[in-house]
C-alpha positions in Angstrom: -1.2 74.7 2.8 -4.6 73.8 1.6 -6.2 76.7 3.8 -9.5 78.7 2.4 -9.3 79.0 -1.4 -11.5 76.2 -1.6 -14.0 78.5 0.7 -13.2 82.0 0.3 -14.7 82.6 -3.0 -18.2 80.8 -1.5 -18.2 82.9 2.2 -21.6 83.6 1.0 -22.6 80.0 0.5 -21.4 76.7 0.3 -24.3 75.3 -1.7 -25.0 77.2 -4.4 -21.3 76.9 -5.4 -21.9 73.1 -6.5 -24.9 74.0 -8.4 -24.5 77.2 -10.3 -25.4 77.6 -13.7 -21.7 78.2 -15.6 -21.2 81.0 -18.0 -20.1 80.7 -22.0 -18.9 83.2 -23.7 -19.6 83.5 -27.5 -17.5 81.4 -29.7 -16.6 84.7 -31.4 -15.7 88.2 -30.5 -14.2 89.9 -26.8 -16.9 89.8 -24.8 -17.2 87.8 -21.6 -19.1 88.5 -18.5 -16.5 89.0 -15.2 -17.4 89.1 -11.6 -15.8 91.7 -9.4 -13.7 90.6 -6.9 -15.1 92.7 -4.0 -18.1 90.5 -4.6 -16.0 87.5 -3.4 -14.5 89.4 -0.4 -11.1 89.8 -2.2 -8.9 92.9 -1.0 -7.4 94.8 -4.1 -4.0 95.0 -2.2 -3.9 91.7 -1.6 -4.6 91.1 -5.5 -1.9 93.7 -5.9 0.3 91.3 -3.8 -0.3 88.2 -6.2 0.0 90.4 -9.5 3.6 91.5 -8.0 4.7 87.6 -7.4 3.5 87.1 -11.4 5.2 89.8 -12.6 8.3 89.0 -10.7 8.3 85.3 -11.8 8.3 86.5 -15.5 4.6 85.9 -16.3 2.8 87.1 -19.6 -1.1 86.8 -19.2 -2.7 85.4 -15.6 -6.6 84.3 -16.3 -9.4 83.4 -12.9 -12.3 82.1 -14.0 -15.7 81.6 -11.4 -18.6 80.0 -12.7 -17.3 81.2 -16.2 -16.8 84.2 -15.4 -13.7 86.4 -15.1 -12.5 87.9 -12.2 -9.1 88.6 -12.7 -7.2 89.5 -15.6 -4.1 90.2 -15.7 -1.0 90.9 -19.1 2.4 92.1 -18.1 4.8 94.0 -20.1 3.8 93.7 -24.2 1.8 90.9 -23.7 -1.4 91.5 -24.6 -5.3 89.6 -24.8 -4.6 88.4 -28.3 -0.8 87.8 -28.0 -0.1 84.3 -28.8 2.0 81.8 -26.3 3.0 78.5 -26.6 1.5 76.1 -23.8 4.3 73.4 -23.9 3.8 70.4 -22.7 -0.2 71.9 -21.1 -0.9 71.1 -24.8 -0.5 67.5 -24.1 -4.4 67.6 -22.8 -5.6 68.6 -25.8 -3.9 65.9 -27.7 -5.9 63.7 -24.7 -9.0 65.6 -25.4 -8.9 64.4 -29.2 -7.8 61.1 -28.8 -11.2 60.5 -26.6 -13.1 62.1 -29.6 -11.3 59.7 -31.8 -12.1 56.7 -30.0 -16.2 57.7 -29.3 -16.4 58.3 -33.3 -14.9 54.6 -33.5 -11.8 55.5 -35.4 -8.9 54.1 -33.0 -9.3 52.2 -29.4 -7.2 52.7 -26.4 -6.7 48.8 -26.1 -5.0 49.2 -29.9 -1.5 48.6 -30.6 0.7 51.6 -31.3 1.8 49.9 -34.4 -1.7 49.6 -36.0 -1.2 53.7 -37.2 2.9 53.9 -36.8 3.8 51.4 -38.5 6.2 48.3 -37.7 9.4 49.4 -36.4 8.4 52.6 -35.0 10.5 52.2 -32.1 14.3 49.8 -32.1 12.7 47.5 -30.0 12.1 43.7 -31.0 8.3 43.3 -32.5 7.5 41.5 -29.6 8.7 44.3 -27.1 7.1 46.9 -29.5 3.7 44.8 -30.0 2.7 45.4 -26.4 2.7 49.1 -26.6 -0.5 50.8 -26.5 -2.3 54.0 -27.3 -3.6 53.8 -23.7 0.5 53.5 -23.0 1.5 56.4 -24.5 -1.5 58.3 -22.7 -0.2 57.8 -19.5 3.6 57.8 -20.0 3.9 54.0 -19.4 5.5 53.0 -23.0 8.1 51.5 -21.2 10.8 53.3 -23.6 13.7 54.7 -22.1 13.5 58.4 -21.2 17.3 58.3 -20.4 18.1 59.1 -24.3 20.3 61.6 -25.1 17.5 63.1 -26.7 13.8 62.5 -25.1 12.2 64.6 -27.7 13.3 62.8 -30.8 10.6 60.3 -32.2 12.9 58.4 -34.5 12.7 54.9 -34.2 16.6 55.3 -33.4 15.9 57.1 -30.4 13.1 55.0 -29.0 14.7 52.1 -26.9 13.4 49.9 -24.5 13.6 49.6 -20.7 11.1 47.6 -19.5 7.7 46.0 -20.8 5.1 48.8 -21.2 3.0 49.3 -18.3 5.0 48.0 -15.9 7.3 51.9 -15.6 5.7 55.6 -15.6 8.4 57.8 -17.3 7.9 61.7 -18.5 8.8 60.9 -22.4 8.1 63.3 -25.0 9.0 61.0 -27.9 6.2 58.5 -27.3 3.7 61.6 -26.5 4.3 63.4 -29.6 3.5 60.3 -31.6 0.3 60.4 -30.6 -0.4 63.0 -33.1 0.5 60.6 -36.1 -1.9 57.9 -34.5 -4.7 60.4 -34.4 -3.8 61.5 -38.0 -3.8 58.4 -38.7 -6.7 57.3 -37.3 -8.8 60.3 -38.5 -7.6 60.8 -41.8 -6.5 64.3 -41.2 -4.2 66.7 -39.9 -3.9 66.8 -36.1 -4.9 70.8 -36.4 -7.7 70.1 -39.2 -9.2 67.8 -36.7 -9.1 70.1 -33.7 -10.3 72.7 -36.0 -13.9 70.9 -36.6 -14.0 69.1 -33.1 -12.8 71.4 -30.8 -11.8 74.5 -31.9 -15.2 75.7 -34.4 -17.6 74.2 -31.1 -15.8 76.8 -28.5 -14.8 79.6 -30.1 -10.7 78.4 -29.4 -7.8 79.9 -31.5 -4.5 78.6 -31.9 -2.6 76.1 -33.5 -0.1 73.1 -33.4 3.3 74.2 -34.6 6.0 72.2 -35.1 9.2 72.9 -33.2 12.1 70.7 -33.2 10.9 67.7 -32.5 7.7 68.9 -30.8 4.3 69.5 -32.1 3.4 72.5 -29.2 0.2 74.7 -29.2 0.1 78.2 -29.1 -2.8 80.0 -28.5 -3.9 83.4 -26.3 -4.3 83.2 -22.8 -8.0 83.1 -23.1 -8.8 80.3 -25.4 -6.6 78.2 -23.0 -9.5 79.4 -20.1 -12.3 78.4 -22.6 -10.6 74.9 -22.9 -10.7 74.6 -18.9 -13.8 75.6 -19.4 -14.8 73.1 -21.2 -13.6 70.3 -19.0 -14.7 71.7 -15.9 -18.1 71.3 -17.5 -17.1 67.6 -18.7 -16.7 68.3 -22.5 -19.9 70.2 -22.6 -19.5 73.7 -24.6 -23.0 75.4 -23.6 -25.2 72.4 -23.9 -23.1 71.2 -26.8 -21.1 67.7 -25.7 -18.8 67.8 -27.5 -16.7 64.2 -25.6 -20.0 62.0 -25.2 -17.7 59.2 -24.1 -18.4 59.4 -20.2 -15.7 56.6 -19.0 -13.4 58.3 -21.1 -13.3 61.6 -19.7 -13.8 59.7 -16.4 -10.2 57.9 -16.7 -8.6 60.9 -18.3 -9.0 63.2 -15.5 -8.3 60.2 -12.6 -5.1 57.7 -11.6 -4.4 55.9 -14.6 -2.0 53.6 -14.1 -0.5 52.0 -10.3 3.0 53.9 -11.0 2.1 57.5 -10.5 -1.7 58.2 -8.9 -1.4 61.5 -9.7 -1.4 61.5 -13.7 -4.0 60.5 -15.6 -4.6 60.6 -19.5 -1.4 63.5 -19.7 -3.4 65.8 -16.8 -2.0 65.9 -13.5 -3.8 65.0 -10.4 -4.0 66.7 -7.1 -4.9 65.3 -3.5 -2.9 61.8 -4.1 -0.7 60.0 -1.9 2.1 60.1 -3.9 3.4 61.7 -6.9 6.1 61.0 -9.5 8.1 64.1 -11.5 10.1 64.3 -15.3 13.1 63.2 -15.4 12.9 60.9 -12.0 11.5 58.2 -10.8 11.3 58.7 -7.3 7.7 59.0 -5.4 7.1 62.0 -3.6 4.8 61.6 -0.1 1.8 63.6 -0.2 -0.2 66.0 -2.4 1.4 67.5 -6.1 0.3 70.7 -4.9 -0.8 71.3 -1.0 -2.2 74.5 -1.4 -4.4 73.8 -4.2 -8.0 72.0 -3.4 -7.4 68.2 -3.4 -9.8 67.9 -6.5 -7.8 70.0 -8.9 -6.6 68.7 -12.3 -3.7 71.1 -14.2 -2.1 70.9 -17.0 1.4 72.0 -16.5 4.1 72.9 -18.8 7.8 74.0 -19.4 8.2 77.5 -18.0 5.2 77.3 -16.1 2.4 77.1 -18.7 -0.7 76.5 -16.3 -4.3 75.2 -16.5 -5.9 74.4 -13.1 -9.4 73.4 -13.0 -11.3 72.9 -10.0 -14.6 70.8 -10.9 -15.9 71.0 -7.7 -15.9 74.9 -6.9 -16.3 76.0 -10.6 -12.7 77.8 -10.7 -10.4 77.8 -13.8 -7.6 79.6 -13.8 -4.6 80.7 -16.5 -0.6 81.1 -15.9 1.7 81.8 -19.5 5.0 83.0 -19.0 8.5 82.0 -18.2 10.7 80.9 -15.8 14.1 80.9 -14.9 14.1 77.2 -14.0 13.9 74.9 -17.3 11.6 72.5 -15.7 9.3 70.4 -18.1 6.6 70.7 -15.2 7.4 73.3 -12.8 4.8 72.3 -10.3 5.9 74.2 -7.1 5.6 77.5 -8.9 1.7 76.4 -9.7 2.1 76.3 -5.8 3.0 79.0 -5.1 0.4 80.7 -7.0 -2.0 78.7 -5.2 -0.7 80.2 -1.8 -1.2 83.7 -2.7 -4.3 82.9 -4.1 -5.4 81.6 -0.6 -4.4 84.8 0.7 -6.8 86.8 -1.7 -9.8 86.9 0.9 -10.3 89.7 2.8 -9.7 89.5 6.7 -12.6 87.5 8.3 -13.5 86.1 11.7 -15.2 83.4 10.7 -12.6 80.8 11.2 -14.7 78.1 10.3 -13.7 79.2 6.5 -10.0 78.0 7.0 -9.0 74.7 7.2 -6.1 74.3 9.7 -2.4 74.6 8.0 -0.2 71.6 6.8 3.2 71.6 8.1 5.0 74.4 5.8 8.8 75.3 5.8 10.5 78.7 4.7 14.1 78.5 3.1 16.2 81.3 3.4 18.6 82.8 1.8 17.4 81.5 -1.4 19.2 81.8 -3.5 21.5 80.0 -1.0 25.4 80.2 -1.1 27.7 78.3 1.6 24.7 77.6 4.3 21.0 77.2 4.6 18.5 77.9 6.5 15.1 76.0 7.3 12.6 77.5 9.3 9.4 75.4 10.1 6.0 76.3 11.9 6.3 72.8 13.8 9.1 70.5 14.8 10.1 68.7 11.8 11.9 64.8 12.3 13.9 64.9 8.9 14.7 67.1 5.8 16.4 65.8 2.7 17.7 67.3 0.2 17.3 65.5 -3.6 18.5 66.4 -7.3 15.6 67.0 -9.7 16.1 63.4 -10.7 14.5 62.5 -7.0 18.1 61.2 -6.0 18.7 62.2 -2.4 22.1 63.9 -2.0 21.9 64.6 1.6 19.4 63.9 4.5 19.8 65.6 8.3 17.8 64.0 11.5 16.8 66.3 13.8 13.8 68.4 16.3 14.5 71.9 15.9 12.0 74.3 14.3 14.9 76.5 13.1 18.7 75.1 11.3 21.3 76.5 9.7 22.6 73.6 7.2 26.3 73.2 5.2 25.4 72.6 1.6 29.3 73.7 0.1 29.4 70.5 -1.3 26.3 70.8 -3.5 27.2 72.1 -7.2 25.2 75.0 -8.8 21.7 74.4 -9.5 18.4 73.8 -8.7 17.3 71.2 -5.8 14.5 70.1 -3.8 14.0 70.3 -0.3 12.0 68.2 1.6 10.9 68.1 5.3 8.7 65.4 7.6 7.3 67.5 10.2 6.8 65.2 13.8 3.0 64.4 13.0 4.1 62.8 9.9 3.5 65.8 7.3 5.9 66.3 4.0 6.2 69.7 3.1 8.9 70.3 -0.5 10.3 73.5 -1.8 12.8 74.7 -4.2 16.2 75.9 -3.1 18.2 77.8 -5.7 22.3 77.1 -4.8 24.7 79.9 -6.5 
């Protein structure tokens, strides 16, 4: 539903938004001006209302940044402001964000081949097969190596097989990702966290660190330095007149489409307000927008358990999710959704309708959890709903013009499934349906 969170938080004006000086805070220390949410015409109870959906979905630490500035702030149970979390695969971006400083210090190229700073025989393909794989390939999940391993997080060469010529697939693989960290060390001379250290982490006032698990290299950090890093890129890779990325077309094609396979992922951030989009572990395309009720122009990065960073370059809005999740996702994207719908909600009631952009088609589920039956409920008549595995396959598809069903779904094992619906205007709408 992409309704008024693009407006609400500028009732006052439209204009200044776009042009308003942001806010830094200092690189060391607690301090950091807020804004108070009465002053964007947000209703504590409805505040109360998103904090009880965060606490519910197991969250630890909920950051909203305007302008710079904090508006909400938010730790459940132990969790405090200094509590370190881990940012799973959100950290990818940074990895992204150093790989661009990298390349504008002249150290490595995008155009490179992998091998140049892996080595021959990095991967079990032949040399020709592995000679065409890029650094730009393993940016945008195009390395063409099969994701279909028994173990996608495993960066031996053993577990690195092909499937098609790079580029010419878009595939969720950690293996491939997580060598990007040797290229850059590689490249640089240095350790991966010695390099963030002096290029990204001393500039902003950041804390955390790369940490080695399994076969991962994931960041943990407090909730706030991840807000100071989507503070940075809302400002371009400018830390309070300090640009820190001076490569332009790099930041450019890191935070657009980067490849004809999935529009919406670009160097490892995801894209909003595309046609189409792609998920792990699938490689079906989804119709319409990764997240509806987010603004069109948002980037995010998204990890496991529903680690989120969604910045908004347009309206100057950042904002911070670390937590957990009962659904093992790598990228639980409609949870960052859902967030996004009671976020629209915040504003208090208005009668300028003008504000609200007119709703999308949207569906409720019920009971979900489901058991034996389902139940779809839609605010328009809706031609088709489909029902897929998290793989994108679709398991079971019903025709029909009713704005309320009742659907058999026995059959269906255990698990976690998405639910798709095409409203009569041509609108998709997809949600999550839980089947015990």
């Amino acid at each position: 539903m992409k309704k008024s969170f693009l407006f609400l938080i500028f009732a006052f004006t439209t204009i200044i938004a776009n042009t308003q000086a942001l806010y830094f805070p200092p690189t060391t220390g607690t301090a950091w001006e807020t804004i108070s949410p009465e002053s964007l015409n947000w209703c504590q109870n409805k505040i109360d209302n998103l904090y009880a959906y965060l606490d519910d979905n197991n969250t630890k630490a909920f950051i909203l940044l305007k302008d710079g500035k904090i508006v909400l702030e938010k730790y459940f149970g132990s969790h405090t402001q200094i509590t370190p979390w881990q940012w799973a695969s959100a950290g990818k971006t940074i990895t992204a964000f150093m790989v661009g400083i990298a390349q504008q210090e002249n150290l490595l190229s995008l155009s490179h081949t992998s091998s140049r700073y892996l080595g021959q025989g990095w991967t079990s393909c032949t040399p020709e097969q592995e000679g065409k794989i890029t650094i730009a390939h393993q940016l945008t999940m195009t390395t063409g190596l099969d994701d279909g391993v028994p173990d996608p997080f495993c960066t031996l060469n053993t577990c690195l097989v092909y499937k098609a010529d790079a580029g010419t697939r878009w595939a969720y693989h950690n293996g491939p990702y997580t060598l990007l960290d040797k290229v850059v060390e590689n490249a640089t001379g240095t350790t991966l966290n010695n390099y963030t250290t002096q290029k990204l982490k001393n500039p902003t006032g950041l804390t955390g660190a790369f940490v080695t698990v399994g076969s991962n290299n994931v960041f943990f950090s407090n909730a706030r330095s991840m807000a100071r890093f989507g503070l940075l890129i809302l400002n371009r890779g400018n830390w309070n007149g300090n640009q820190l990325l001076t490569d332009n077309n790099y930041f450019d094609q890191m935070i657009t489409t980067s490849q004809a396979h999935n529009l919406s992922y670009g160097y490892l951030w995801w894209l909003n307000g595309k046609s189409t989009y792609m998920v792990p572990g699938a490689q079906f395309k989804f119709n319409g927008s990764l997240n509806p009720n987010a603004p069109a122009s948002m980037i995010a990065a998204m990890g496991k358990d529903g680690q989120f960073l969604n910045v908004v370059p347009q309206q100057n809005i950042v904002w911070v999710r670390m937590g957990e999740t009962p659904d093992n996702l790598s990228v639980p994207f409609l949870l960052n959704d859902k967030i996004w719908e009671y976020l629209n909600q915040l504003e208090c009631n208005t009668t300028n309708e003008s504000l609200i952009d007119s709703p999308v088609s949207t569906a409720e589920i019920f009971p979900n959890p489901a058991g034996e039956t389902l139940s779809i409920r839609t605010n328009q008549q809706i031609s088709k709903l489909e029902i897929l595995d998290l793989r994108g396959r679709l398991l079971q598809q019903v025709n029909y013009q009713e704005i309320e069903q009742k659907i058999n779904i026995h059959h269906l094992p255990r698990g976690i499934y998405l639910v798709r619906t095409l409203s009569a205007s041509g609108e998709w709408w997809t949600g999550k349906l839980i089947k015990e």
